[in-house]
PABA-651237 format. One record per residue: residue number from 1; residue in three letters; x, y, z of N, C-alpha, C in turn. Coordinates in steps of 0.2 Angstrom, whole numbers, plus 2048, in hexadecimal, padded with zeros to 3 digits. Layout:
BEGIN
R kefi lumdren n_xx n_yy n_zz ca_xx ca_yy ca_zz c_xx c_yy c_zz
R  NUM     ALA    X    Y    Z     X     Y     Z    X    Y    Z
...
//
This chain:
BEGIN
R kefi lumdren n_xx n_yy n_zz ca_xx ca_yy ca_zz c_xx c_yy c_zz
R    1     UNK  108  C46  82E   107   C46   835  10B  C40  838
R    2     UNK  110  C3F  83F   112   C3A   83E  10E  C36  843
R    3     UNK  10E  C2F  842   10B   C2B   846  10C  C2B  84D
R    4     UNK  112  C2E  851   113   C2E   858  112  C36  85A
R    5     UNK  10D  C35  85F   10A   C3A   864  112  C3C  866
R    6     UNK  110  C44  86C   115   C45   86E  117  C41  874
R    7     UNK  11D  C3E  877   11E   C3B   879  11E  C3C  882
R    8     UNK  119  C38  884   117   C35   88D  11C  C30  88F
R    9     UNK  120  C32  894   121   C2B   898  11D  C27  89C
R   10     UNK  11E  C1F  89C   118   C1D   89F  110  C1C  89C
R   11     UNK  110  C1F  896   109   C20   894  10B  C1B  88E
R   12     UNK  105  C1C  88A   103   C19   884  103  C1E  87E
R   13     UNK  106  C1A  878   105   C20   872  0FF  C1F  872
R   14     UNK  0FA  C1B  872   0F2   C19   871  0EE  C19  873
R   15     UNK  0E7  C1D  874   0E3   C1E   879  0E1  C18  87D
R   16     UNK  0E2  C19  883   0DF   C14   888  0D8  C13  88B
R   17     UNK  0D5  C18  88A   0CE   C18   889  0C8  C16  886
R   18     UNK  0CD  C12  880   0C9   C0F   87A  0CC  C09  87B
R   19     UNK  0C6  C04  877   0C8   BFD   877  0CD  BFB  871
R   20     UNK  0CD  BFF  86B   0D2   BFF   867  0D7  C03  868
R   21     UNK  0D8  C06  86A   0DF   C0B   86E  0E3  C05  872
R   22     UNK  0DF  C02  876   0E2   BFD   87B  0E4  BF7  877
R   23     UNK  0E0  BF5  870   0E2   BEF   86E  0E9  BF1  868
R   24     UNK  0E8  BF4  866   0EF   BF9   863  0F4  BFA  869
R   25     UNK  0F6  BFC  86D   0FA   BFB   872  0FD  BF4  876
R   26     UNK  0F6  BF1  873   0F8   BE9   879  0FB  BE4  872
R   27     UNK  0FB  BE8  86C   0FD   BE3   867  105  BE5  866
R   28     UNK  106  BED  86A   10D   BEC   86C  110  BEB  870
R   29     UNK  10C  BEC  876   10E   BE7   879  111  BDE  87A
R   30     UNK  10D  BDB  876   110   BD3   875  113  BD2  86D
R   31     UNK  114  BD9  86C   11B   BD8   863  121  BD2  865
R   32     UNK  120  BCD  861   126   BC7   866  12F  BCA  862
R   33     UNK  12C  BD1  85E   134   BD1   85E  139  BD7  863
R   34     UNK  135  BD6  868   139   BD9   86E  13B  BD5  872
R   35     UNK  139  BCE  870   13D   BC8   874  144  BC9  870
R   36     UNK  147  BCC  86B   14D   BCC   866  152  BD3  86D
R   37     UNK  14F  BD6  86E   150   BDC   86E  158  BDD  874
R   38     UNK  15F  BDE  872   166   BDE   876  167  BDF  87F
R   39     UNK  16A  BDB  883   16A   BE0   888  16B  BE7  888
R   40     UNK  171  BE8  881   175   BEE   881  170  BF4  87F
R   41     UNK  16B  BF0  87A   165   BF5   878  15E  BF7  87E
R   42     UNK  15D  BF2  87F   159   BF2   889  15A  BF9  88B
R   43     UNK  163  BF9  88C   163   BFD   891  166  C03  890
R   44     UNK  166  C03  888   166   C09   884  161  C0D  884
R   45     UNK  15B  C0A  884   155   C0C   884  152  C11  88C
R   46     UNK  153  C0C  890   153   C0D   899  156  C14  89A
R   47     UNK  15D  C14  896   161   C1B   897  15E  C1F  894
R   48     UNK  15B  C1F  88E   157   C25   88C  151  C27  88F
R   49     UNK  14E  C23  892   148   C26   895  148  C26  89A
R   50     UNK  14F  C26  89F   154   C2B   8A4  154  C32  8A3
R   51     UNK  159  C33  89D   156   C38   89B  152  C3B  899
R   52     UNK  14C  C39  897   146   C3D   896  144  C41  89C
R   53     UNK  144  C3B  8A1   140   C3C   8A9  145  C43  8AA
R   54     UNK  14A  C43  8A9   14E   C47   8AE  14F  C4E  8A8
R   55     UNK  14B  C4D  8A3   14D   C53   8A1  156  C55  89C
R   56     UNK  159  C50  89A   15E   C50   898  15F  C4C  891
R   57     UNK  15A  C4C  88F   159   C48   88A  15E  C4A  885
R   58     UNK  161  C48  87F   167   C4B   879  161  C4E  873
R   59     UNK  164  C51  873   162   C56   86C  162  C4F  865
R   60     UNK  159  C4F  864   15A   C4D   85C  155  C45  85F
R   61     UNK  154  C45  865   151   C3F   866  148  C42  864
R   62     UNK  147  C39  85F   13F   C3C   860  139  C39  861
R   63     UNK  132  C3A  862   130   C37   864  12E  C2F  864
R   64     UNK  130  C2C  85E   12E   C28   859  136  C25  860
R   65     UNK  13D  C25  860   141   C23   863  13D  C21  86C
R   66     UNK  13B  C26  86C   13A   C26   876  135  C1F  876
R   67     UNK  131  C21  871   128   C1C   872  12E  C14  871
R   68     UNK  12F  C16  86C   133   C0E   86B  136  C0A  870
R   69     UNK  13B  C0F  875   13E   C0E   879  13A  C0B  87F
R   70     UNK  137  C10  87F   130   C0E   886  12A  C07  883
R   71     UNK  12B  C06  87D   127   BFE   87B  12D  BFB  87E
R   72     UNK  133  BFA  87D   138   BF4   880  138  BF4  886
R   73     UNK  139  BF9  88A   13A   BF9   891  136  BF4  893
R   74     UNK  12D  BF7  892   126   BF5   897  128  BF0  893
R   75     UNK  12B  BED  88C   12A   BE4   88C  12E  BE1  890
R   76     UNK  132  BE3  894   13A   BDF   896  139  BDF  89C
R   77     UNK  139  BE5  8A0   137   BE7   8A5  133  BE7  8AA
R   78     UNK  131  BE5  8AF   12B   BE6   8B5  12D  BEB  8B7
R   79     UNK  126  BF0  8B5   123   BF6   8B8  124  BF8  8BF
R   80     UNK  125  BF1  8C5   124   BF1   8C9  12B  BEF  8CE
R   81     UNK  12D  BED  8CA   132   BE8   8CD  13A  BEA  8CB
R   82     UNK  139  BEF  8C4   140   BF0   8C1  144  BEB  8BD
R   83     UNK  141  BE4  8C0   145   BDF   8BD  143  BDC  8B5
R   84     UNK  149  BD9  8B5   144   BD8   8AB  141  BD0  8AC
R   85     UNK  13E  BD0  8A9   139   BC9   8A8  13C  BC4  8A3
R   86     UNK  13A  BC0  8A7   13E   BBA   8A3  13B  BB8  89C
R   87     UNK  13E  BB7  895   13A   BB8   88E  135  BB3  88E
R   88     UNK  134  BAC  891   12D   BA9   891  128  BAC  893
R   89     UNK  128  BB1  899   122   BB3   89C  122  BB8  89C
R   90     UNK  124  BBD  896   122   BC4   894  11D  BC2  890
R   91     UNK  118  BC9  891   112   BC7   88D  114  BC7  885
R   92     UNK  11B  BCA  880   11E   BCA   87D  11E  BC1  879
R   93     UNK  11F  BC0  87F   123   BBA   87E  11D  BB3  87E
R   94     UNK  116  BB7  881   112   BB3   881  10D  BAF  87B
R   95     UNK  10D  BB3  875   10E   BAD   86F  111  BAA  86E
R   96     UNK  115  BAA  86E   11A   BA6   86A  11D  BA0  86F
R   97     UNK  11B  BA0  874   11E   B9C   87B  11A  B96  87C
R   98     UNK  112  B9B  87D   10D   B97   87D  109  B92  876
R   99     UNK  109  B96  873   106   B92   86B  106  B8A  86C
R  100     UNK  10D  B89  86C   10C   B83   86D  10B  B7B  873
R  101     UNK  109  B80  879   104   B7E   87D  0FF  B7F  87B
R  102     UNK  0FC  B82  878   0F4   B84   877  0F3  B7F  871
R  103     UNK  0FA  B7C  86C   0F9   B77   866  0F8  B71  86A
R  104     UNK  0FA  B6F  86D   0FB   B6A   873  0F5  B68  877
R  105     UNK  0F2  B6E  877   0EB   B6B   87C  0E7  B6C  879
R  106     UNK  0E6  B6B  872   0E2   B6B   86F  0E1  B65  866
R  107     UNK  0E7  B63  86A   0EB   B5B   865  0E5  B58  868
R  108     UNK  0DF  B54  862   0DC   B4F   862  0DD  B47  864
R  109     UNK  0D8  B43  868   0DA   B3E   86A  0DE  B3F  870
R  110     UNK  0DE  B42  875   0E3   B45   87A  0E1  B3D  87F
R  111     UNK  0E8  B3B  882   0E5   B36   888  0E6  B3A  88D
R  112     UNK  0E6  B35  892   0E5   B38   898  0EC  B3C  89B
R  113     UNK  0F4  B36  898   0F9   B3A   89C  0F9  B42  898
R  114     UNK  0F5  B41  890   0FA   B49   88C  0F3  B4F  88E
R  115     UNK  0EE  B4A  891   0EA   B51   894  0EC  B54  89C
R  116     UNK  0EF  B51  89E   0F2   B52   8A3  0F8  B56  8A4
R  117     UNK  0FB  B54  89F   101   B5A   89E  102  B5E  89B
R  118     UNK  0FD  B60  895   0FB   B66   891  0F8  B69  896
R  119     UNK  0F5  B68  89B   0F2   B6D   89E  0F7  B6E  8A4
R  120     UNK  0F8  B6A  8A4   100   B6D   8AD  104  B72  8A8
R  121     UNK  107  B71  8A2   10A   B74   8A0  107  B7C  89D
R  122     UNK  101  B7C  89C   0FF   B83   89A  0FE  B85  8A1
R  123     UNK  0FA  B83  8A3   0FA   B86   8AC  101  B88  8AE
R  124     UNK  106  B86  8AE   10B   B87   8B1  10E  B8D  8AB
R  125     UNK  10E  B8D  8A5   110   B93   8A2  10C  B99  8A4
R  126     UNK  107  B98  8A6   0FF   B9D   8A7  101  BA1  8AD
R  127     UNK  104  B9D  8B2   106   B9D   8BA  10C  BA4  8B8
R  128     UNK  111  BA0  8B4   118   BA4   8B5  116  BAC  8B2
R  129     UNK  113  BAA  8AC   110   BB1   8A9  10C  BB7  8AE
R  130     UNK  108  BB3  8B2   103   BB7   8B8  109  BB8  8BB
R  131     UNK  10F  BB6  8BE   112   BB8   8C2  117  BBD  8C1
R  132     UNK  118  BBD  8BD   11E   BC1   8B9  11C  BCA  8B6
R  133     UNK  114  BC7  8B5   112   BCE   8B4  10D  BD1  8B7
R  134     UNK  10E  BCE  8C0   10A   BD1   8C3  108  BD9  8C7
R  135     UNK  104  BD9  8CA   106   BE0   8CD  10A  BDE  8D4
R  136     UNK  110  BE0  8D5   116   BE0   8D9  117  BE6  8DC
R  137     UNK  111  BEA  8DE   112   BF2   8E3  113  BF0  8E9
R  138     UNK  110  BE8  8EB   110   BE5   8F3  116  BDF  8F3
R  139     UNK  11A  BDB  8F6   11E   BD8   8F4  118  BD3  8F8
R  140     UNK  11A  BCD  8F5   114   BC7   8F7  11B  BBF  8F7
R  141     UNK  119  BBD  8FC   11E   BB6   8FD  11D  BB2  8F8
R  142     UNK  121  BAE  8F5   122   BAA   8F0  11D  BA2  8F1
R  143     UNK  11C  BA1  8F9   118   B9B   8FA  112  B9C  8FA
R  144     UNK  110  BA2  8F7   10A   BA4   8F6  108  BA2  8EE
R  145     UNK  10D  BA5  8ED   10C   BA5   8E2  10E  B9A  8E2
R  146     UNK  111  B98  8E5   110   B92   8E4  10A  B8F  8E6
R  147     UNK  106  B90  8EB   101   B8E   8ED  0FB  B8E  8E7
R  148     UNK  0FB  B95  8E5   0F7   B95   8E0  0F6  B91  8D9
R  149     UNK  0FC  B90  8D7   0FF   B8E   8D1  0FC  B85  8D3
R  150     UNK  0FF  B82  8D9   0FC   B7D   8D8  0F4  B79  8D7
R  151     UNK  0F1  B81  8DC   0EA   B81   8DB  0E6  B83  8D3
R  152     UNK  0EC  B86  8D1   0E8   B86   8C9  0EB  B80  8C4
R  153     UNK  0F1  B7D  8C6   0F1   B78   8C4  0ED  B71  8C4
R  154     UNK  0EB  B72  8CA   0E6   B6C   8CE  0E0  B6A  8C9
R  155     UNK  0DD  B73  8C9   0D5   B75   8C8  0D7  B71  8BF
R  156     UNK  0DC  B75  8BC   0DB   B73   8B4  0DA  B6C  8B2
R  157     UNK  0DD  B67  8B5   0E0   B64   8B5  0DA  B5F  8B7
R  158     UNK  0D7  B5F  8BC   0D2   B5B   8BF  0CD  B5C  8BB
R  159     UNK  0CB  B62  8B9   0C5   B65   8B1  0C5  B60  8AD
R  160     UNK  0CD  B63  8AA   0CD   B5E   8A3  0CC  B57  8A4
R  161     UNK  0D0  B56  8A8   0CD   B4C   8AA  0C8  B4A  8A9
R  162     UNK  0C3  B50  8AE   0BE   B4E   8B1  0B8  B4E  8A9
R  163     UNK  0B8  B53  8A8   0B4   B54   8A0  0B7  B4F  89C
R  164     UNK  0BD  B4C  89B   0C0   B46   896  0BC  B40  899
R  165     UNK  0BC  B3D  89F   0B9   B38   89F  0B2  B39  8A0
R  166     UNK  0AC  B3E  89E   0A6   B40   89F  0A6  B3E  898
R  167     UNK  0A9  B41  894   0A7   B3E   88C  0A8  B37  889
R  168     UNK  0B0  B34  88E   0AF   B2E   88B  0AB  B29  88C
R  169     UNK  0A7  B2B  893   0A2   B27   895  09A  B28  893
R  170     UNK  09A  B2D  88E   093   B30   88B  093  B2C  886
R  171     UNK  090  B27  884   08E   B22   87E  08B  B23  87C
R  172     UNK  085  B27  87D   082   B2B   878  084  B2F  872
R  173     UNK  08C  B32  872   090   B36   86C  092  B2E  869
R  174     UNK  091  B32  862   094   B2D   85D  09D  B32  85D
R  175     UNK  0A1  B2A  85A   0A9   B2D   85D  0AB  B34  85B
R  176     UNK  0A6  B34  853   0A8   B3D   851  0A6  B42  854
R  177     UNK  0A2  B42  858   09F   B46   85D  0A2  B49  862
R  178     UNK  0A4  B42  864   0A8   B40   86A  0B1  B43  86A
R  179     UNK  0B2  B42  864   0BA   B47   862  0BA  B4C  85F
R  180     UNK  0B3  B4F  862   0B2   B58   85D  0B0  B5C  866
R  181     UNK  0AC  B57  868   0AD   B5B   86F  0B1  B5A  875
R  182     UNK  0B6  B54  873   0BD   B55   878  0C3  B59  875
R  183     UNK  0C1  B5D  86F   0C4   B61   86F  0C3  B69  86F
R  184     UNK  0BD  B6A  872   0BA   B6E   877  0BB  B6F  87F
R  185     UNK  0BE  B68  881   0BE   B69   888  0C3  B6C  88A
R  186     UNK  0C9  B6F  887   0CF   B74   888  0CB  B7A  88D
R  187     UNK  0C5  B7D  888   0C4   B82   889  0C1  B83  890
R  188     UNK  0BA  B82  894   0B9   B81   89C  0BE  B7E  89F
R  189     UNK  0C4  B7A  89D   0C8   B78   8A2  0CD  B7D  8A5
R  190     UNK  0D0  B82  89C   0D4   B85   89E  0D0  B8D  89F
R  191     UNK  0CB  B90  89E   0C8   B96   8A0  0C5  B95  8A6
R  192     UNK  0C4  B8F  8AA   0C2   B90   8B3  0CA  B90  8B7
R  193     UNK  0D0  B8B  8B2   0D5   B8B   8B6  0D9  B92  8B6
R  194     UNK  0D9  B94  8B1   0DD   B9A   8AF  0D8  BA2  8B6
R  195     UNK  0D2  BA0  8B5   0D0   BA6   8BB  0D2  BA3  8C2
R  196     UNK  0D3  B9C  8C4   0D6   B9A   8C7  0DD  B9C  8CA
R  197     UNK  0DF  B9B  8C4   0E8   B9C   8C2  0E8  BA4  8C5
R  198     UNK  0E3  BA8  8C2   0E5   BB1   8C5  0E6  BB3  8CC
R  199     UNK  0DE  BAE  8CE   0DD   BB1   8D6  0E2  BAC  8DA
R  200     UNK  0E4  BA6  8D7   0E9   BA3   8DF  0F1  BA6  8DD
R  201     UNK  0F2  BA7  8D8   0FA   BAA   8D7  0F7  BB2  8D9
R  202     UNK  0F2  BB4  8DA   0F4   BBC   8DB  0EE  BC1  8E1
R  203     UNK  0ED  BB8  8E5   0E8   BBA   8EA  0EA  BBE  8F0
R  204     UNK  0F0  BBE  8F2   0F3   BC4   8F7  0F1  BCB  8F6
R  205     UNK  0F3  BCD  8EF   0EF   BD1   8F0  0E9  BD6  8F1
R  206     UNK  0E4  BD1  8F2   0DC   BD0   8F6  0DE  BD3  8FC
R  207     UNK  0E2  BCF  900   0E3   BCF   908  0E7  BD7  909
R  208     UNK  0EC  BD8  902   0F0   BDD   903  0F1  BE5  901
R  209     UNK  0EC  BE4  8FC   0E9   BE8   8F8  0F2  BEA  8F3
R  210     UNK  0EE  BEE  8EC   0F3   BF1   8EA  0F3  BF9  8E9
R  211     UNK  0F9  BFC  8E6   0FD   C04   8E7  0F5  C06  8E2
R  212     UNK  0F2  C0B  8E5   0EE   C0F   8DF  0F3  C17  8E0
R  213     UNK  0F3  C19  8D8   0F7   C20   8D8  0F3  C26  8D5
R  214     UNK  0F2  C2C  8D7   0F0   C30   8D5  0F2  C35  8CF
R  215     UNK  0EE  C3A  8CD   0EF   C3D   8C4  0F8  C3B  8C3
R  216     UNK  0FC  C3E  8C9   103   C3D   8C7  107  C38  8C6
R  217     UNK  103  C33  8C9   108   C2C   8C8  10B  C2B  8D0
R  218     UNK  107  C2F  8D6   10B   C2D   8DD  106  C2A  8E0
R  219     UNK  108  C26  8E4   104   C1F   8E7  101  C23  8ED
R  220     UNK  0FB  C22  8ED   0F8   C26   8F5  0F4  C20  8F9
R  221     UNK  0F6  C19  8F8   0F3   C16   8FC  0F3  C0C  8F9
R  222     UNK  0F1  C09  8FC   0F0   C02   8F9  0EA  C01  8FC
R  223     UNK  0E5  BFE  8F8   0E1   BFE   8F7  0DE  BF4  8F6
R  224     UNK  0DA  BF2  8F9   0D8   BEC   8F9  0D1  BEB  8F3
R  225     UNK  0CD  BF1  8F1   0C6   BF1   8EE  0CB  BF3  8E7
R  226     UNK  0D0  BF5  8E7   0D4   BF8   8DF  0D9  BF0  8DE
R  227     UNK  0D8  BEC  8E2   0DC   BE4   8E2  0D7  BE2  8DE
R  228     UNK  0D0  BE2  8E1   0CB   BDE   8DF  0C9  BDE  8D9
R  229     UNK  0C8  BE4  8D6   0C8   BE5   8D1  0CC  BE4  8CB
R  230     UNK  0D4  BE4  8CC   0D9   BE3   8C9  0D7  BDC  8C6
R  231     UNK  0D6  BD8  8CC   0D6   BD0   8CA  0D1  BCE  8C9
R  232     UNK  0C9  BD3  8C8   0C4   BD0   8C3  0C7  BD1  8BE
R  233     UNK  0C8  BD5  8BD   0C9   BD9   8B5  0CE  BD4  8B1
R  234     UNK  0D3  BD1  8B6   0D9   BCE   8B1  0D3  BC6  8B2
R  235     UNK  0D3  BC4  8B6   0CE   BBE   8B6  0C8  BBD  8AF
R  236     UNK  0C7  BC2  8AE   0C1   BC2   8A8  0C7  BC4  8A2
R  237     UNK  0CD  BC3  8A2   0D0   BC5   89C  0D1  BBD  89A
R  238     UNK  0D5  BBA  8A0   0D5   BB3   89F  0D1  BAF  89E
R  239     UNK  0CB  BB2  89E   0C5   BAE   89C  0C2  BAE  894
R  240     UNK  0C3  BB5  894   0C2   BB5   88B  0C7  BB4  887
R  241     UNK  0CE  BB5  88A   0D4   BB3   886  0D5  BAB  882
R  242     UNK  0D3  BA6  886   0D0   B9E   883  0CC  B9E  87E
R  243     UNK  0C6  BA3  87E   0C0   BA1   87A  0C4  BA0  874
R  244     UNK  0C6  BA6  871   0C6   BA5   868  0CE  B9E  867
R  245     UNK  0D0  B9F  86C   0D8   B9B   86A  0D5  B93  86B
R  246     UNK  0D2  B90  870   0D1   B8A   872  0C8  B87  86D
R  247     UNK  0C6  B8C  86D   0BD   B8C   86A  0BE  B8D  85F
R  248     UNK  0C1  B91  85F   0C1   B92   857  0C6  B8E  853
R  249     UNK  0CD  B8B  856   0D1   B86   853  0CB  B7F  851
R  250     UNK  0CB  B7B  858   0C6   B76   856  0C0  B76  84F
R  251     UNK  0BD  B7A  84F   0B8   B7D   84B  0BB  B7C  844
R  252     UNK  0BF  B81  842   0C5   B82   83D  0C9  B7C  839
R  253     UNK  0C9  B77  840   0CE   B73   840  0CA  B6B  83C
R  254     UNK  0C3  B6D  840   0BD   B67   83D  0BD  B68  836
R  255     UNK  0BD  B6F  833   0B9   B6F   82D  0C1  B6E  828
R  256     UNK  0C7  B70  829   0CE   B6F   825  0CD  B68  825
R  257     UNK  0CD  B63  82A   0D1   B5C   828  0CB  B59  825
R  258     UNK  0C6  B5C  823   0C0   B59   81E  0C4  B59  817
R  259     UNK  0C8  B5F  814   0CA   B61   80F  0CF  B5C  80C
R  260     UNK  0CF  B5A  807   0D2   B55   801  0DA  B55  805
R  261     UNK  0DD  B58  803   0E2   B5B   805  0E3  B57  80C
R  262     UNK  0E2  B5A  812   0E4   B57   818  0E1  B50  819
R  263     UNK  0DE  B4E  814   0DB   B47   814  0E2  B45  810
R  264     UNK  0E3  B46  80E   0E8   B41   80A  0F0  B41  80E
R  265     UNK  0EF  B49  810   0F6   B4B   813  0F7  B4B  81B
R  266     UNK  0F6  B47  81D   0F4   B47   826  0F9  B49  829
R  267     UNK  101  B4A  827   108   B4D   829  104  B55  82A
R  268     UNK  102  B58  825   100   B5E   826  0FE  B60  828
R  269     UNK  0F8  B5C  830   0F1   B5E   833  0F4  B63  83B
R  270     UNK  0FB  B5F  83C   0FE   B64   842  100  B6A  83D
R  271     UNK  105  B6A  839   104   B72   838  103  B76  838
R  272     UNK  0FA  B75  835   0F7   B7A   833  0F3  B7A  838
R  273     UNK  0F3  B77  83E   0EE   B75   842  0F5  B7A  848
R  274     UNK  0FB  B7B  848   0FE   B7F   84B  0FA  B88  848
R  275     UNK  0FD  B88  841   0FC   B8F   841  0F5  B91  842
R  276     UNK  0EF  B8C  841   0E9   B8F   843  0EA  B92  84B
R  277     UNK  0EE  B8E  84E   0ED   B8E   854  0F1  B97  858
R  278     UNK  0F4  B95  854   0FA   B9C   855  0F6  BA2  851
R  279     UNK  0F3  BA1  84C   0EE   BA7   849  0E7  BA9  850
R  280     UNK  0E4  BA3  853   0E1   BA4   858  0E4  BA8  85D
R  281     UNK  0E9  BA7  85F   0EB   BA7   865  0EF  BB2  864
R  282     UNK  0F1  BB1  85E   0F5   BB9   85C  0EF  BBC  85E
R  283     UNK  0E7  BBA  85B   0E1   BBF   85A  0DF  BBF  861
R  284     UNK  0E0  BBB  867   0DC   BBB   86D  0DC  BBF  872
R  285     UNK  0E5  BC0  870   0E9   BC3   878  0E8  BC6  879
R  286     UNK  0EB  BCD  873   0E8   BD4   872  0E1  BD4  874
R  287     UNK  0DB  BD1  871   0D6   BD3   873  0D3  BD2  87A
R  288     UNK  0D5  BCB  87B   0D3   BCA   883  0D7  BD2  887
R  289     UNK  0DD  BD1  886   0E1   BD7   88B  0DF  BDD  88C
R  290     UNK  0DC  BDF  886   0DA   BE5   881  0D4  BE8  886
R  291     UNK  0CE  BE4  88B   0CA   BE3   88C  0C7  BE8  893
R  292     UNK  0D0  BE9  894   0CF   BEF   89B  0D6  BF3  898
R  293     UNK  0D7  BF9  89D   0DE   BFC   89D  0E1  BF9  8A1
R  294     UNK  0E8  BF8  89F   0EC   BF4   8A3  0EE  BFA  8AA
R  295     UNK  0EE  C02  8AA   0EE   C06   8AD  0E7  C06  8B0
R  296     UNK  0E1  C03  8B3   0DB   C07   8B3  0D9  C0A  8BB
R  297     UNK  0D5  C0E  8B9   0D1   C14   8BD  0CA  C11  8C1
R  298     UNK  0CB  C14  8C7   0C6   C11   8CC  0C5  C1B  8D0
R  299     UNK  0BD  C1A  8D1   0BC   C20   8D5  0BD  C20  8DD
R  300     UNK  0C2  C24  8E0   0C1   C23   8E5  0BD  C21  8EC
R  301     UNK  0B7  C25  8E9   0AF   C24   8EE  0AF  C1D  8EE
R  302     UNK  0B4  C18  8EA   0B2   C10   8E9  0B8  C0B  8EE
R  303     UNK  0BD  C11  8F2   0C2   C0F   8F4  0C1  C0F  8FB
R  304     UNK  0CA  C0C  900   0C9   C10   909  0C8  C13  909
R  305     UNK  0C6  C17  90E   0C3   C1E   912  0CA  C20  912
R  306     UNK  0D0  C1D  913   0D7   C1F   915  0DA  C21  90E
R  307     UNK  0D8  C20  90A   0DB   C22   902  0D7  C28  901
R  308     UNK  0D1  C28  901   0CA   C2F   900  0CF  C36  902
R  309     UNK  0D2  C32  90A   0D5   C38   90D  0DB  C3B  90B
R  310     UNK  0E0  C36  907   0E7   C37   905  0E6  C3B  8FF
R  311     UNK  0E0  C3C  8FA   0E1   C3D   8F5  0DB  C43  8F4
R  312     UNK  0DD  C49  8F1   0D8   C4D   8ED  0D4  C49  8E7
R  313     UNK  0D9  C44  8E4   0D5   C44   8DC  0CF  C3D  8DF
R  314     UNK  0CA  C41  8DA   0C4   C3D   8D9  0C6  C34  8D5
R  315     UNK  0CB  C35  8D2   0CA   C2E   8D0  0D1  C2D  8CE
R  316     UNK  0D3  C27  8D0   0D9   C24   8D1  0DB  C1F  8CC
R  317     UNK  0E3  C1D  8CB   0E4   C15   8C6  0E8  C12  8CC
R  318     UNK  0E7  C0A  8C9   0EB   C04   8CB  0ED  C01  8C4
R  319     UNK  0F4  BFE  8C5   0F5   BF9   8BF  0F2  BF0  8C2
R  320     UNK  0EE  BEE  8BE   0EA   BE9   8C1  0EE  BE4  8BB
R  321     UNK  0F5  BE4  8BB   0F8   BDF   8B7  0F4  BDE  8B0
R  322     UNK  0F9  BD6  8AC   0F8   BD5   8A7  0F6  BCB  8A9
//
């Protein structure tokens, strides 16, 4: 039997209504080798699933080819927008991009200027990622997305400061203590800025609401209660997406530079203290992201009176972004 369903455009070879269906799909989702992937091949792909839509498809294409094509596209392209995504801030590209801001704020003995700019500089990757892969069914001014961005830079930023000199000023910790839990403080600084980071880069559409579509994929209305929920849902992704990446290194990292080995060999302690970090960070995303469907479903009776009216179906989707 072959592993690919028959093929849906738009849909998922994977069940979306399971949390494992979702985290199988979100792991191809962020496969970093679609960042390799040709213009020429891009829009090889885009033309066949032209042809799918339209029914002209060549004799001998199969489903294993279409699903394939339709993984490159959603990685390259906004769903919303048409345009392709710039390779740092595709979710694709968000391993391998970020890793090493996530080794970076989490480098021991941090001072004051490199905890200030590990965190402006994740915040600011965090920013471009929320923006790139937002929901764009409303067009939103760009002094909006700035405004936020600085708002979530501010909050990070102030955090980690703020929690750094709260420790250095507890003389009650002995100094081992004291460099086991400032390397903890990544995590509250980045899981309140990063929910930060969602609602000020994606707060218009609160004000504006975004496209809900019915069983066939046509838009019967925008909706401000299917906004709100869009940006709980991703808000709580960015909240558990830090736990295992910025919470399980440190731990990991305490008990390896106890071992003979990284005693003797201190050259070694960034490396391994990189791939733990990147072992972290591969297991997190997929799970955090995994947590909702990135297509999800709201009942009507939960919407405007003016959407109730435009639609027969009892229960509607939104893409509440990534």
């Amino acid at each position: 039997m072959s592993e690919y369903p028959p093929f849906q455009y738009g849909k998922s070879r994977f069940d979306q209504n399971t949390f494992f269906g979702r985290f199988r799909h979100f792991l191809d989702v962020i496969d970093p080798s679609t960042l390799f992937v040709t213009e020429k091949r891009l829009w090889e792909c885009v033309e066949l699933l032209d042809h799918f839509k339209q029914g002209t498809l060549p004799l001998g294409v199969t489903d294993a080819q279409l699903w394939q094509a339709q993984k490159i596209k959603q990685a390259i392209i906004h769903p919303d927008t048409g345009e392709k995504i710039l390779m740092p801030f595709r979710m694709s590209g968000f391993i391998p991009f970020g890793t090493p801001v996530v080794v970076g704020l989490l480098l021991p003995n941090q001072t004051l200027a490199s905890t200030v700019f590990w965190q402006w500089l994740n915040q600011s990757h965090n920013a471009c990622v929320n923006y790139s892969n937002r929901n764009a069914s409303k067009p939103a001014p760009a002094s909006k997305f700035l405004l936020g961005y600085l708002g979530a830079v501010t909050s990070a930023v102030s955090i980690a400061v703020g929690l750094n000199v709260l420790i250095q000023r507890a003389s009650r910790f002995s100094p081992t203590t004291r460099l086991l839990v400032q390397r903890f403080i990544p995590f509250p600084a980045v899981a309140s800025a990063n929910v930060c980071n969602v609602v000020l880069m994606r707060h218009s559409e609160l004000s504006e609401g975004i496209s809900v579509l019915d069983n066939n994929g046509n838009v019967v209305g925008t909706s401000r209660v299917a906004a709100r929920h869009a940006l709980l849902e991703t808000a709580l992704t960015r909240v558990v997406m830090p736990m295992p990446i910025l919470v399980l290194p440190p731990l990991i990292m305490s008990a390896l530079e106890k071992l003979p080995l990284l005693q003797r060999q201190k050259r070694l302690v960034l490396p391994v203290h990189s791939l733990v970090c990147l072992a972290a960070f591969s297991l997190a995303l997929p799970l955090a992201i995994s947590l909702f469907p990135q297509m999800s479903q709201i009942s009507v009776d939960q919407l405007e009176p003016e959407i109730a009216m435009a639609t027969d179906c009892k229960i509607v989707t939104y893409n509440k972004g990534l």
